[in-house]
C-alpha positions in Angstrom: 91.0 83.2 108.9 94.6 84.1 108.0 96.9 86.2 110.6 99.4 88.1 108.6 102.5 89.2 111.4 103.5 92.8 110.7 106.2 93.0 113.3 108.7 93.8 111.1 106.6 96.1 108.8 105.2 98.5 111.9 109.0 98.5 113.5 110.2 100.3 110.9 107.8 102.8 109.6 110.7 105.5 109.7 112.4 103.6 107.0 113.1 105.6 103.7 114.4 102.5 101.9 113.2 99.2 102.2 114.9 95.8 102.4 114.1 92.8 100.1 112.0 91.1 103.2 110.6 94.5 103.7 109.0 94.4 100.2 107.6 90.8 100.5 106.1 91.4 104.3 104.8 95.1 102.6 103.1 92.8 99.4 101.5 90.2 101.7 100.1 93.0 103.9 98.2 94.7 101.1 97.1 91.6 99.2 95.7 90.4 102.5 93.6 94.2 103.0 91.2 92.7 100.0 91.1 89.2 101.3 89.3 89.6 104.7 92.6 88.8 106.5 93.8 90.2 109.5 96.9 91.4 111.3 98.9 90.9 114.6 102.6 92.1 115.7 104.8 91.5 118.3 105.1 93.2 121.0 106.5 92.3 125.0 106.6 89.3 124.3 103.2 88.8 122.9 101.6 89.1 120.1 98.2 91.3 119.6 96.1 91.9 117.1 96.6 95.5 114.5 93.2 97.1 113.4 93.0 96.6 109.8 92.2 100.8 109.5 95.8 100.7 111.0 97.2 98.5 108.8 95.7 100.9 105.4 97.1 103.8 106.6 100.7 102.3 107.4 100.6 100.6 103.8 99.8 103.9 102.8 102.6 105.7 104.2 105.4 102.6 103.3 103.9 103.3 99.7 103.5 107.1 99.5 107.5 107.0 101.0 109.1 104.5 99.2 107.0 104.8 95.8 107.5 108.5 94.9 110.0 109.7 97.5 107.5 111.3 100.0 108.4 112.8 103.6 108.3 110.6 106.4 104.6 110.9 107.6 104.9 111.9 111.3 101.5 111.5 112.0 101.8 107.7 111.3 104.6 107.5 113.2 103.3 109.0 116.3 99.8 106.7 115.8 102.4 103.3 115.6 104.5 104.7 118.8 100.7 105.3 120.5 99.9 101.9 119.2 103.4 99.9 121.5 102.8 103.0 124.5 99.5 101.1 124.6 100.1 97.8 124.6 103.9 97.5 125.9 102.2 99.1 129.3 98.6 98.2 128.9 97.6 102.0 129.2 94.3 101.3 127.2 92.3 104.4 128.8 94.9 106.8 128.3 95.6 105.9 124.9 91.8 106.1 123.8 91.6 109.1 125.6 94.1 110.5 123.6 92.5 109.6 120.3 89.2 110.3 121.7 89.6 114.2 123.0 91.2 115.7 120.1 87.9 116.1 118.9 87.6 118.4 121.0 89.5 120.8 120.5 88.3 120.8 116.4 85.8 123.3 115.4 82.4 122.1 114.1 82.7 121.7 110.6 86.7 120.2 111.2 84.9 118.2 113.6 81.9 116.5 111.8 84.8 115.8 108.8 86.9 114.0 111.4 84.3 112.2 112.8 82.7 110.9 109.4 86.1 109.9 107.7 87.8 108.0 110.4 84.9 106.1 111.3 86.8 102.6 111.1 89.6 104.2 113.8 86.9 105.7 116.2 84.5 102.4 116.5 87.9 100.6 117.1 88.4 102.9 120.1 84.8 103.2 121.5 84.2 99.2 121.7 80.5 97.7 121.5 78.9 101.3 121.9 76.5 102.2 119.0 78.2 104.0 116.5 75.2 106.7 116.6 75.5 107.5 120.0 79.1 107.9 119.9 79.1 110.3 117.3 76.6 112.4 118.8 78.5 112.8 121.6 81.3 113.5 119.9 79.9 115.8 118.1 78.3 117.9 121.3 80.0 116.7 124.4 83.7 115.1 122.9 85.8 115.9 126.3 83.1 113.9 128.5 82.1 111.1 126.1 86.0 110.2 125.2 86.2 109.7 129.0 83.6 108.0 129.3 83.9 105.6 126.4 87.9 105.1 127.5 86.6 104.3 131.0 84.1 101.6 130.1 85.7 99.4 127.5 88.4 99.6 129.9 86.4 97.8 132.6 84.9 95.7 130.3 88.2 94.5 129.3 87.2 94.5 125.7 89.4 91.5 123.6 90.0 93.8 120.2 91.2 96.3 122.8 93.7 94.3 124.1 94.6 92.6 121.4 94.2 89.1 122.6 93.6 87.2 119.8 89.8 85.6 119.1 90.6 82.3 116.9 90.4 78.8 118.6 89.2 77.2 115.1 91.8 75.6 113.7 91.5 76.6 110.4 93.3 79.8 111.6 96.4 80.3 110.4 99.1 82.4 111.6 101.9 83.6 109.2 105.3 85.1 109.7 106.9 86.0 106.3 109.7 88.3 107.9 111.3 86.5 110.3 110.2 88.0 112.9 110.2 86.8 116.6 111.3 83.3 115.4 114.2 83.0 118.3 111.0 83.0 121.0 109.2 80.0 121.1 107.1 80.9 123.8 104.9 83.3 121.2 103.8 80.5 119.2 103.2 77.6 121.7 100.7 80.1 123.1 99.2 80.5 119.6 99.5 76.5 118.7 98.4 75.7 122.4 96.2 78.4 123.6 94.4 79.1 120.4 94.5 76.0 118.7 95.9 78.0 115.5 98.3 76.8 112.6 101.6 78.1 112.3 103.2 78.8 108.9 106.6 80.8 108.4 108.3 82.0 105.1 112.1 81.7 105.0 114.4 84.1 102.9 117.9 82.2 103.9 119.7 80.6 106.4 123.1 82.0 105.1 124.0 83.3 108.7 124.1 79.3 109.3 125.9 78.6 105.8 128.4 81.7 105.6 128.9 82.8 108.8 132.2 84.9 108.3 129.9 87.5 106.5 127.3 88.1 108.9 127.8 89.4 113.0 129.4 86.9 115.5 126.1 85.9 116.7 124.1 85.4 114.1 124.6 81.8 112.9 123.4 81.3 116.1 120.5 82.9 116.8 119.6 82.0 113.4 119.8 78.4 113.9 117.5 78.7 117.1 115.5 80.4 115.1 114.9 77.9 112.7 114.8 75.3 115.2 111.8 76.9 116.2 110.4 76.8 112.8 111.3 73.1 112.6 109.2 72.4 115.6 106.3 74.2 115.9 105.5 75.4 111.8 102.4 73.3 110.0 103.2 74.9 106.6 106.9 76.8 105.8 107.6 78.0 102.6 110.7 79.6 101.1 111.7 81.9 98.3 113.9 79.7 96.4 115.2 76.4 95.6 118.0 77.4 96.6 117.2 78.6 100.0 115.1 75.1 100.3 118.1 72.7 99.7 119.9 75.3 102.2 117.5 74.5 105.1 116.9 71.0 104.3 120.4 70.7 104.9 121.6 72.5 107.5 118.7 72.2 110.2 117.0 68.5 111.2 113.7 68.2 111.0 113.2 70.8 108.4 110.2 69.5 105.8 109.6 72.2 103.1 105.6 72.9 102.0 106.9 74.6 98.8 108.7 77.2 97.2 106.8 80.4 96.6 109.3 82.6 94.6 109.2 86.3 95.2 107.0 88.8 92.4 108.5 91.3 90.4 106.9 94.8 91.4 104.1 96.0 89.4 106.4 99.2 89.1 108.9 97.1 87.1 108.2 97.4 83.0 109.9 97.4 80.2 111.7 100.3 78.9 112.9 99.2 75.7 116.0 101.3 76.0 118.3 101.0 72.8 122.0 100.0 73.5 123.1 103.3 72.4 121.1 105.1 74.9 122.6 103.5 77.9 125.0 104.2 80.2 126.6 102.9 83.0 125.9 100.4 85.9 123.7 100.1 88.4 124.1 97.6 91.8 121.6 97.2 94.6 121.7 96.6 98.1 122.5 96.7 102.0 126.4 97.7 102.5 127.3 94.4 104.2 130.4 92.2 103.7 128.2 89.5 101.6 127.3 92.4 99.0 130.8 92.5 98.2 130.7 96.2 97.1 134.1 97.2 98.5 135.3 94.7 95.9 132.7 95.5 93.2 134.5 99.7 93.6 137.6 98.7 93.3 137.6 96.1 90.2 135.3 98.7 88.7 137.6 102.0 89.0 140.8 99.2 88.3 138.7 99.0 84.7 137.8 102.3 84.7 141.9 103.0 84.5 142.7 100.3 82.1 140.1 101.9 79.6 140.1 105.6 80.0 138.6 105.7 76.1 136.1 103.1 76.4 134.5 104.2 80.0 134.2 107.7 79.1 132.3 109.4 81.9 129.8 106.4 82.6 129.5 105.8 86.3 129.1 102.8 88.6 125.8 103.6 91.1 125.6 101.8 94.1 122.0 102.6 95.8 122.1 101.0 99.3 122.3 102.3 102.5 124.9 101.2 105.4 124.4 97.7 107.6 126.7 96.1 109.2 130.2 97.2 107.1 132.8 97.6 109.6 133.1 101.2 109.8 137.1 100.5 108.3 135.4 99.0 104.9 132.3 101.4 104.6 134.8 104.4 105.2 137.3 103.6 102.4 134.5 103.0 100.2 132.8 106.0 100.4 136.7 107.6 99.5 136.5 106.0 96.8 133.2 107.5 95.6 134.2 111.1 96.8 137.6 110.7 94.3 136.3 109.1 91.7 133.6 111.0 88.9 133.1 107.0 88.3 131.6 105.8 91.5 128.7 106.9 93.2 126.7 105.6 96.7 123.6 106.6 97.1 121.0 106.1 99.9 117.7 107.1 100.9 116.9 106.7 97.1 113.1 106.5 96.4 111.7 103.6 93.6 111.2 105.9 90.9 114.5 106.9 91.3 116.1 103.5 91.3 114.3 102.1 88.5 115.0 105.2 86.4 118.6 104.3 86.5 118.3 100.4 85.9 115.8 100.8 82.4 119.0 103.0 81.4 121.8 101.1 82.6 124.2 99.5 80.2 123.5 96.4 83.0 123.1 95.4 86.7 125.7 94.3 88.4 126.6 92.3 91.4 129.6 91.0 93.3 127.8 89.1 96.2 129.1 86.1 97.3 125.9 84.8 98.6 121.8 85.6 97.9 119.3 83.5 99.1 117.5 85.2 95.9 118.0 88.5 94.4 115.1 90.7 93.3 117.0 93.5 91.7 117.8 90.9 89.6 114.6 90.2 88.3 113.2 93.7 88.3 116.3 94.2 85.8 115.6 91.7 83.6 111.3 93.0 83.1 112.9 96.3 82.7 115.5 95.1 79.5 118.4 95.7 81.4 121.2 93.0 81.1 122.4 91.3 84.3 126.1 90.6 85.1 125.9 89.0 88.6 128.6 86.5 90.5 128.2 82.8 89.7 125.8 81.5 92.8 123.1 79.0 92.9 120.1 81.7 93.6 121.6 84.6 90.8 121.5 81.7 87.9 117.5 80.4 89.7 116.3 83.8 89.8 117.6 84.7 86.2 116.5 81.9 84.9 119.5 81.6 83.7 119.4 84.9 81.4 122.8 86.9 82.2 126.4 87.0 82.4 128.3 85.3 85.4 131.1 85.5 87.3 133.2 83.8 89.8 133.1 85.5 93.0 136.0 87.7 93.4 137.2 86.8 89.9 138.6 90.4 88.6 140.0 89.0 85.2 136.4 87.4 84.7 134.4 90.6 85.4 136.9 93.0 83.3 136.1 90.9 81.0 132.9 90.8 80.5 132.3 94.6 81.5 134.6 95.2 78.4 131.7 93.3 76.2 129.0 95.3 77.6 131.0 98.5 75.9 130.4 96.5 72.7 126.7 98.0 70.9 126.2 94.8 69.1 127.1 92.7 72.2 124.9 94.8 74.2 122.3 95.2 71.9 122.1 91.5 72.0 122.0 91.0 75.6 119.4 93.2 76.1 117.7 90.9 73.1 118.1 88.2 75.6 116.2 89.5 78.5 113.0 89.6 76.4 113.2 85.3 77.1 112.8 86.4 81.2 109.2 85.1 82.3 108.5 87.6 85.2 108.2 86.2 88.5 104.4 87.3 89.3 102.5 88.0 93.1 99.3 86.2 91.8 101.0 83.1 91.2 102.6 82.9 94.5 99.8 83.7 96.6 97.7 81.1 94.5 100.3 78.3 95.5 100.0 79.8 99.3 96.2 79.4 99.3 96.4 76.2 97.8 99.0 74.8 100.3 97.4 76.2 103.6 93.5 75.2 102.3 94.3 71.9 103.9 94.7 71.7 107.4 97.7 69.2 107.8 100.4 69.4 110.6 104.3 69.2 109.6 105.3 70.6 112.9 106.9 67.5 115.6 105.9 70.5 118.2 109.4 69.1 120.3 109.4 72.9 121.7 106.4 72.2 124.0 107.5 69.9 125.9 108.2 70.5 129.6 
């Protein structure tokens, strides 16, 4: 049995746009809904398990939102801030309660509907009691049978309830693909100890550890605690690229590697087979952080932009990404330059249809980061036709497979030059020739190399973190 950690997934359920781990914890979550798996998240300091009807509907809502642009779903968010109320402060009668009695103040015909189509959420709330009797006395008497329900698995201290997790078999597996919790190695010596499970983590980078100057002053080292963690107590870990492997190899002892399990293209990404003389402008993705680089990217683009009034016309540079941790000095001129300039645009809160509108009918992606530990906008460009021009770094050329144009980092003469080339049809036209050599990066694949790896109970951990 595989325990898929949603920490980060169910913290940020308010989210409009997703991060790049956001997508891979959101992927493993709903491949794991048709593969009997089950789900736990963090929370005081412990980690419980997440009724899988819970999981649906908050897989739902991520898709719903960041899919086709919906409105944040309050009625999610109010079930996931019911769902830390109750365990943060172990109120596990009034939270039932809560669920239970709103029944009663449905009429008949709303009620029977309620009662019938949230079956799964109901038996999770009324413990071991028949399912029959419940819903009778829901049906007829909801007020006195939600308290009484509420009052007796409370008593009986029921395990689901609690979220105490059943699994002392060790082929259980525990699985963390968003680095969550990983600086508090108490959570999984209780798993490893306690429940006799098997750890296994999924790394995107350690470039706090590796370029610290472009992340907060305190990250390289809570990062490298983290992974010291990993080091010590993980039987399997995986990462995203070679890259990020040779990385964390390096830079922490005691690191072993399982394997790499690159990161799928979304089934949303396709080709558009958009003709170089329908396409126009460029397109850049990501959080506005120093390592992005876009402050740099704006002004080398609107420099161009003055060197070739004729050639640029009116295309626009779109930067879709929503503010981290930009000093407010660097976010603030950049978003001047937007507001002055009919060639720069910065966009947030953009939904998926949205984004991928604009990259099947950019003239190419482009990015200025100094440092990816992959680079999925990358990839989704190339399945979509649409020509890359990305800064010369180990995990741009692995995820492109090589299929692009690059760049030194900060190398203006370089870019201005090959932006110039992308204003050329036939040099355009035969760029987006090239993409059709990209072999998409695919989700079956990488879950078939996770199933394969964690099949065989083996132990890579040293388990140094237990001792007393």
């Amino acid at each position: 049995m595989i325990y898929l950690d949603i920490s980060r997934l169910i913290r940020r359920i308010k989210v409009q746009t997703p991060t790049g781990i956001d997508r891979v914890e959101y992927e493993y979550a709903r491949y794991f809904l048709t593969r009997s798996g089950r789900y736990v998240a963090q929370v005081s300091n412990k980690i419980v398990e997440v009724p899988t009807w819970f999981v649906r509907e908050i897989i739902d809502a991520f898709g719903d939102r960041w899919n086709n642009g919906a409105e944040p779903d309050t009625l999610i968010e109010n079930k996931v801030n019911l769902f830390f109320k109750y365990h943060s402060k172990n109120e596990i009668r009034d939270v039932k309660e809560t669920y239970l009695i709103q029944i009663k103040n449905l009429g008949i015909k709303d009620r029977i509907h309620k009662i019938n189509s949230e079956r799964e959420s109901i038996e999770e709330y009324s413990g071991n009691f028949p399912w029959e009797i419940v819903r009778l006395g829901l049906l007829l008497i909801p007020g006195l049978i939600a308290r009484f329900v509420s009052a007796s698995t409370t008593k009986v201290g029921d395990k689901r309830l609690k979220g105490t997790i059943n699994a002392t078999s060790e082929k259980s597996l525990y699985l963390n693909v968003g680095h969550s919790g990983l600086e508090i190695v108490e959570l999984f010596r209780n798993l490893k100890q306690e429940n006799g499970m098997r750890l296994a983590f999924y790394i995107h980078d350690v470039l706090p550890i590796s370029h610290p100057h472009l992340f907060k002053s305190d990250s390289s080292a809570k990062h490298m605690i983290a992974m010291k963690n990993v080091a010590c107590t993980a039987d399997y870990i995986f990462t995203n690229s070679e890259f990020t492997k040779k990385e964390l190899e390096r830079l922490v002892d005691g690191i072993s590697v399982s394997e790499v399990l690159n990161i799928g293209v979304s089934a949303l990404a396709t080709r558009e087979n958009n003709p170089a003389s329908l396409r126009n402008g460029l397109v850049s993705i990501g959080t506005l952080e120093p390592r992005k680089n876009f402050l740099w990217l704006a002004r080398t683009w609107l420099s161009f932009c003055n060197k070739y009034p004729n050639v640029v016309g009116s295309e626009t540079l779109t930067i879709y990404g929503k503010k981290g941790w930009l000093d407010d000095g660097s976010y603030d001129e950049l978003i001047r330059l937007a507001n002055s300039s009919q060639h720069l645009q910065v966009l947030s809160g953009a939904d998926d249809h949205q984004v991928n509108t604009s990259l099947g009918a950019a003239r190419a992606y482009v990015s200025a980061a100094h440092v990816e530990g992959w680079g999925m906008p990358i990839a989704e460009s190339l399945l979509f036709g649409t020509p890359v021009l990305v800064t010369d770094v180990a995990a741009h050329r692995e995820v492109s497979q090589g299929i692009g144009s690059f760049f030194p980092v900060d190398d203006e003469s370089a870019f201005e030059e090959l932006v110039l080339k992308l204003f050329s049809e036939s040099f355009l036209e035969s760029e987006i020739f090239r993409t059709r050599n990209f072999v998409s990066w695919r989700w079956d694949e990488h879950f078939e190399k996770l199933n394969k790896n964690v099949s065989n109970p083996h132990n890579l951990g040293q388990c140094g973190c237990f001792s007393e």
